[in-house]
ROZA-587079 format. One line per 10 residues: number of its first residue (from 1); their letters; for each residue x, y, z of C-alpha. Coordinates in nm, 3 decimals. Layout:
# ROZA-587079
NUM> a> X:Y:Z; ... .
END
This chain:
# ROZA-587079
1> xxxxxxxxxx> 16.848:16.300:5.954; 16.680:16.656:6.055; 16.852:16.682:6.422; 16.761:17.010:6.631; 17.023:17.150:6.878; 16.862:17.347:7.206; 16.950:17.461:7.527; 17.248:17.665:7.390; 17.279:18.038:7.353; 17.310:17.918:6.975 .
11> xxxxxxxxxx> 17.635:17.946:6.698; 17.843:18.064:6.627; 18.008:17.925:6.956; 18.083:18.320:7.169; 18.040:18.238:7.470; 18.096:17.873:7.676; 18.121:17.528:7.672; 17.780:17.458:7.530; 17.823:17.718:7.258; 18.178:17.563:7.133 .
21> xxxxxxxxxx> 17.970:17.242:7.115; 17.679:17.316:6.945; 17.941:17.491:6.669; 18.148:17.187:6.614; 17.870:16.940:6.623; 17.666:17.066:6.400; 17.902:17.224:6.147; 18.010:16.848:6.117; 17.651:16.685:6.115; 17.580:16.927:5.842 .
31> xxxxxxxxxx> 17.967:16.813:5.656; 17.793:16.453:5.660; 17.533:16.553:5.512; 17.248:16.604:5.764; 17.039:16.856:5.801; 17.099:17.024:6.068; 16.884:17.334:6.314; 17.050:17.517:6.591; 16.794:17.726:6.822; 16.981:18.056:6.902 .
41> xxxxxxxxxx> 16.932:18.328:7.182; 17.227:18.553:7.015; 17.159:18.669:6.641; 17.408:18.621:6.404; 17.442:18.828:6.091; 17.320:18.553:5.858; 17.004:18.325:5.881; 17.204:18.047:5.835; 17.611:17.918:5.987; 17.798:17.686:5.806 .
51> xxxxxxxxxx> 17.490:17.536:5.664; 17.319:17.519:5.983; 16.987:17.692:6.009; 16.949:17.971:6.299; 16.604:17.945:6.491; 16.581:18.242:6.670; 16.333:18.273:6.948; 16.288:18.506:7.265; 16.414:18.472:7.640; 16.398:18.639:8.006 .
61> xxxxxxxxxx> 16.736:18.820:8.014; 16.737:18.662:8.406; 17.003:18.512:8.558; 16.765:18.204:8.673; 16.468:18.180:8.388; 16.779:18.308:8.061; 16.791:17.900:7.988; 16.482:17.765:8.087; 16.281:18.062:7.918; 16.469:18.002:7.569 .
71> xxxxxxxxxx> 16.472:17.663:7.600; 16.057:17.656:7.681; 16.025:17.915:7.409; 16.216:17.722:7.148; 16.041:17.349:7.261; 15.725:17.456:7.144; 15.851:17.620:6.799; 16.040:17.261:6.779; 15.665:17.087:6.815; 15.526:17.287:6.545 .
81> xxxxxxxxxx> 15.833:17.246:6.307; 15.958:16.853:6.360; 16.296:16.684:6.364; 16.392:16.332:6.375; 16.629:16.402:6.660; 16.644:16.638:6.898; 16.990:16.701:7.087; 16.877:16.955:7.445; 17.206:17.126:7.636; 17.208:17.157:7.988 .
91> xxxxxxxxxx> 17.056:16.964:8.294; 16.808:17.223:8.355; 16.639:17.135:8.027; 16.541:16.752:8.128; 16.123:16.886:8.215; 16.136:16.955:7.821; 16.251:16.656:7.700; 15.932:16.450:7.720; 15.701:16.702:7.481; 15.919:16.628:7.127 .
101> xxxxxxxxxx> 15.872:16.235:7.248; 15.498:16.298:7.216; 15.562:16.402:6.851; 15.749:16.142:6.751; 16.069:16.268:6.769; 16.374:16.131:6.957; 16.525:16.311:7.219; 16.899:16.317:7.379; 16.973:16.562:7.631; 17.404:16.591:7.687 .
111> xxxxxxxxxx> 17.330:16.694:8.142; 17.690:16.857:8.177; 17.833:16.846:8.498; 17.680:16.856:8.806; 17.527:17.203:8.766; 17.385:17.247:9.135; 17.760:17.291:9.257; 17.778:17.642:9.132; 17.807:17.900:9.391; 17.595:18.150:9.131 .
121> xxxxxxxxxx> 17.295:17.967:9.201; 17.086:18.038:9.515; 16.843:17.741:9.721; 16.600:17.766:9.481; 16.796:17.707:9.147; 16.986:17.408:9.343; 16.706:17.231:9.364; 16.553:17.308:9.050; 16.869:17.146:8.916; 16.844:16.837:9.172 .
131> xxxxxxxxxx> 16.533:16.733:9.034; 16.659:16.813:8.672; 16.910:16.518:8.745; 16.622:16.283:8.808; 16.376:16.402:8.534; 16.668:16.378:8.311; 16.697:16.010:8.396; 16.346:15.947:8.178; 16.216:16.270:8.069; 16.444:16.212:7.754 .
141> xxxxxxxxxx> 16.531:15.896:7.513; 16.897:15.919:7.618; 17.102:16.080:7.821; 17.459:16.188:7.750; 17.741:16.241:7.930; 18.066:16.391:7.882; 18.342:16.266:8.154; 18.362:15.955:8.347; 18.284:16.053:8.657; 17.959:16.216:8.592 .
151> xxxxxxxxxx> 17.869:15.887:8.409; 17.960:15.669:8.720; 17.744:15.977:8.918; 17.411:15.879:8.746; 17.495:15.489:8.779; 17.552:15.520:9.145; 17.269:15.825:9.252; 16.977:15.687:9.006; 17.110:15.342:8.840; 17.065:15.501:8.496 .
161> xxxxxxxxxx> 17.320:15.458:8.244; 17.427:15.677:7.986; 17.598:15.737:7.679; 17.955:15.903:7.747; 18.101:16.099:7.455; 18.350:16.405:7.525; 18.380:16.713:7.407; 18.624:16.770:7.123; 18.909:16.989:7.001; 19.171:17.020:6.780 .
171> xxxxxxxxxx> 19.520:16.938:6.788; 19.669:17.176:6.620; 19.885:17.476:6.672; 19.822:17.787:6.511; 20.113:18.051:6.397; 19.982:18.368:6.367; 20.002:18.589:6.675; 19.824:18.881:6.548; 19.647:18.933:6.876; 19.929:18.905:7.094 .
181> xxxxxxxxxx> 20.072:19.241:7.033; 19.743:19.424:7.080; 19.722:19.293:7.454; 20.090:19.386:7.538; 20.134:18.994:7.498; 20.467:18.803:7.361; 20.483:18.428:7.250; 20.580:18.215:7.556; 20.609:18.536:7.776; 20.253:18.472:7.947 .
191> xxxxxxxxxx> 20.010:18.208:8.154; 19.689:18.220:8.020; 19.336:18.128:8.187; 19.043:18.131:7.938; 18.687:18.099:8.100; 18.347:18.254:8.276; 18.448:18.521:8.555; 18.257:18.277:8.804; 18.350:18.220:9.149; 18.356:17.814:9.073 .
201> xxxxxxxxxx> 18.576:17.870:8.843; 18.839:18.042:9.049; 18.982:18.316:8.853; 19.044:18.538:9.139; 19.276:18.244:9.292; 19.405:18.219:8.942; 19.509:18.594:8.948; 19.603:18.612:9.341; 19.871:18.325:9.277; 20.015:18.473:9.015 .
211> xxxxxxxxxx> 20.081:18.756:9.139; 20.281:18.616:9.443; 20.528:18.529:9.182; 20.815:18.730:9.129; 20.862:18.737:8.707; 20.857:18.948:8.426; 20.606:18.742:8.242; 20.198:18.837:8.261; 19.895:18.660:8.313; 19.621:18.672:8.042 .
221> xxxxxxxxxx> 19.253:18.608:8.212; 18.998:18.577:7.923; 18.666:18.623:8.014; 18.355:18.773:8.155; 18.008:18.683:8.273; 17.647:18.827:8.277; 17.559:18.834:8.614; 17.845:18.810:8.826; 17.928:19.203:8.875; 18.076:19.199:9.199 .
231> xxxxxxxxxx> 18.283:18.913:9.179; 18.408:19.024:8.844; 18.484:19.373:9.009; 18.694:19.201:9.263; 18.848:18.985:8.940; 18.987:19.357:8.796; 19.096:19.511:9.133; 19.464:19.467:9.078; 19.730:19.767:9.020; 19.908:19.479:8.891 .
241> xxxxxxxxxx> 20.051:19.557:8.556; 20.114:19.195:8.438; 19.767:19.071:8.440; 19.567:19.182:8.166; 19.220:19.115:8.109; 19.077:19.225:7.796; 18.722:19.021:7.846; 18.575:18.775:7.554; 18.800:18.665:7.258; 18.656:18.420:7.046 .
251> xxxxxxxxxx> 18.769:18.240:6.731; 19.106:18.362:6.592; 19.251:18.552:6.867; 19.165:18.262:7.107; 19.337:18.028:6.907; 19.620:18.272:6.910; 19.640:18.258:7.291; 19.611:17.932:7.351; 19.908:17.811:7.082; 20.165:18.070:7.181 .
261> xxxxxxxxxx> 20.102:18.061:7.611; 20.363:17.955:7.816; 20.129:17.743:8.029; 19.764:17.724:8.027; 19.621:17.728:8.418; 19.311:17.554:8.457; 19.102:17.636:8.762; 18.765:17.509:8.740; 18.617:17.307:8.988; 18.252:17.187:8.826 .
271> xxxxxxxxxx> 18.149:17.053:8.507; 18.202:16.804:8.327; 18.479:16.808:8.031; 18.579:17.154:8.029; 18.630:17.236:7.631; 18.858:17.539:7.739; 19.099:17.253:7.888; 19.101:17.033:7.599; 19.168:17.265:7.343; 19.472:17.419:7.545 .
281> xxxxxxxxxx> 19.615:17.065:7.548; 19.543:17.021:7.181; 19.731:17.311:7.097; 20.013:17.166:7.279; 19.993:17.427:7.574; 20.210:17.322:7.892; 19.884:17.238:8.148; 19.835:17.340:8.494; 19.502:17.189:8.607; 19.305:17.194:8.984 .
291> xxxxxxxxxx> 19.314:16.829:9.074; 18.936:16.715:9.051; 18.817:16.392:8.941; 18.692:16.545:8.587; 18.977:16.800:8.520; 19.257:16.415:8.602; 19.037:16.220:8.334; 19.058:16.499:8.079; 19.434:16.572:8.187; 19.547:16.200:8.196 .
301> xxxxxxxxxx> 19.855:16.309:8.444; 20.012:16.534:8.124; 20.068:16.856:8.286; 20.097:16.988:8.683; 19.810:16.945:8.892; 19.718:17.176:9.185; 19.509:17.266:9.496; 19.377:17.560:9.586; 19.677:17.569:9.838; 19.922:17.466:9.613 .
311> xxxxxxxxxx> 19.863:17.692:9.278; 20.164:17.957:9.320; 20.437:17.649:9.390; 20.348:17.483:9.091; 20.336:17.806:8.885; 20.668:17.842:8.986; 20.729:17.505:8.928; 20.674:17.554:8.567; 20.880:17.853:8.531; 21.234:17.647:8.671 .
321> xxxxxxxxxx> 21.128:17.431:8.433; 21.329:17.337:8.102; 21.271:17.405:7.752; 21.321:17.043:7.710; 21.108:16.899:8.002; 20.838:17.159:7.872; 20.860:17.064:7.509; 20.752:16.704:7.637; 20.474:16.811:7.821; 20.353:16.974:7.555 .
331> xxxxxxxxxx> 20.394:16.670:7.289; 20.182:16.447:7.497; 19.925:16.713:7.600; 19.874:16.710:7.213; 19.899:16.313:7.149; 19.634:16.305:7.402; 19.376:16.529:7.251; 19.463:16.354:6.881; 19.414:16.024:7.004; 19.082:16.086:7.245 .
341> xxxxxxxxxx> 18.906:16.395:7.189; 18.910:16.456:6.847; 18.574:16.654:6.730; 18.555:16.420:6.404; 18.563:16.104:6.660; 18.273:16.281:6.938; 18.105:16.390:6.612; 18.110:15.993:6.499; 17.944:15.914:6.859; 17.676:16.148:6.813 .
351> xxxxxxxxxx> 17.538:16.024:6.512; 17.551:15.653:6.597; 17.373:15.792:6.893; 17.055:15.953:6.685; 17.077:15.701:6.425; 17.038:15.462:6.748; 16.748:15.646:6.884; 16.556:15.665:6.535; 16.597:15.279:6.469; 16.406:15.215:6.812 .
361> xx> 16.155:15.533:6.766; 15.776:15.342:6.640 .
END
């Protein structure tokens, strides 16, 4: 099959969620021998990635029309240059979805979480994402989602049922640690917290409870975001010299972090599957995770939930702990990810899926 990827800010996968998707997805449709186009806002050295071709096409650099202006943008190249399948990203997308149908082509669209949550988004973008949810329910041949919960959310709000497939990751730990040392880091000497600097996603709590605790070890907070200067400037107001926060790392370094943490605090309170999350507990990180109904499916009870009252206790908590209880915490955290959220087994679902969609398409 020709299957189109949109919505994303395109591979390789340097920013989010959506990004680290698109990457493994299609690096693996392409590995099976489809041919594979990935619609990309951010250009990458090389017209093509991993034999995926790069469709590059403009945007408004605005907080509230960056998505929908790409994705609108890249829709009507897609109409002019056909695909049996078209995969869209992101709830937002769902007015799209019906124009490729038109043409022929089969359409999926993978909503996310539950977007209109976000505290980024003012009246105006809630709602637009509100009545994504319901155009999403027919605008497209399929919908996907990617944790339980948001699956039982579209049964019970519009009695449309979807297809659930996860995100993926790998379990496997990596050994090198050549980043470490440039961040003032040491294996197992650090908590880590890898995501967007946005205020649903609570790394300000993140760095407040840590630094309650009284320890030589340091915090690593990974991250950034485009339009979220003032909470990001309230982020990096610490004279704390434990917490370091050195912005994006992607690919290598990130893999560094994540295999040689002591514990990997997880903080995010929308969304669906958080890939961030997964691939911690693949790489057999000890898990700290805010209790929400998403973050418990993903987590499976491996690891030490928390509330927003109750983060510094159990950071503590995992300090006193033993190298034995830890080491056990981190087996199953890994078990886990190998038995349910492998990237070869979501890739598997995703092409039953489009082969699916072309057998019914006239």
């Amino acid at each position: 099959m020709h299957i189109a990827i949109l919505g994303t800010r395109g591979i390789p996968g340097r920013y989010g969620g959506f990004e680290t998707f698109a990457d493994e997805l299609a690096r693996r449709l392409v590995e099976r021998g489809h041919r594979v186009s990935v619609y990309c806002r951010e250009r990458h050295t090389e017209p093509t990635y991993l034999g995926s071709e790069l469709r590059y096409l403009p945007t408004i650099r605005h907080k509230y029309l960056d998505t929908i202006a790409h994705t609108g943008f890249s829709t009507a190249h897609l109409l002019l240059h056909q695909v049996d399948v078209a995969l869209y990203c992101n709830a937002a997308n769902a007015i799209f979805c019906w124009l490729p149908r038109l043409f022929g082509m089969s359409v999926a669209l993978n909503v996310d979480g539950l977007e209109r949550h976000r505290k980024k988004w003012n009246a105006v973008a809630k709602a637009w994402y509100r009545i994504s949810e319901w155009l999403a329910t027919f605008c497209p041949n399929a919908i996907v989602t990617d944790a339980a919960a948001i699956e039982q959310y579209y049964r019970d709000q519009y009695q449309c049922p979807s297809t659930m497939i996860p995100y993926g990751a790998e379990p496997r730990r990596v050994e090198s640690t050549a980043i470490l040392p440039t961040l003032g880091l040491e294996p197992d000497r650090y908590f880590l917290y890898v995501t967007r600097f946005e205020p649903e996603n609570n790394p300000l709590l993140v760095r407040e409870a840590f630094e309650t605790l009284h320890t030589p070890m340091k915090l690593a907070l990974i991250g950034d975001a485009p339009y979220a200067a003032e909470y990001i400037a309230r982020i990096r107001a610490t004279k704390d010299p434990r917490v370091v926060m050195p912005g994006y790392i992607f690919g290598d370094g990130y893999q560094e972090l994540q295999s040689h943490c002591y514990a990997y605090v997880h903080a995010t309170e929308v969304g669906g599957t958080h890939p961030a999350l997964i691939e911690a507990m693949g790489r057999g990180a000890l898990i700290l995770y805010l209790e929400t109904a998403e973050n418990s499916e993903v987590a499976g009870g491996i690891g030490l939930p928390f509330t927003f009252d109750t983060l510094p206790k159990v950071m503590q908590r995992a300090l006193e702990m033993s190298a034995e209880e830890r080491a056990d915490w981190q087996r199953l955290a890994t078990r886990r990810v190998r038995e349910r959220y492998s990237w070869d087994a979501v890739t598997s679902q995703y092409e039953a899926l489009f082969r699916s969609l072309r057998a019914l398409s006239p």
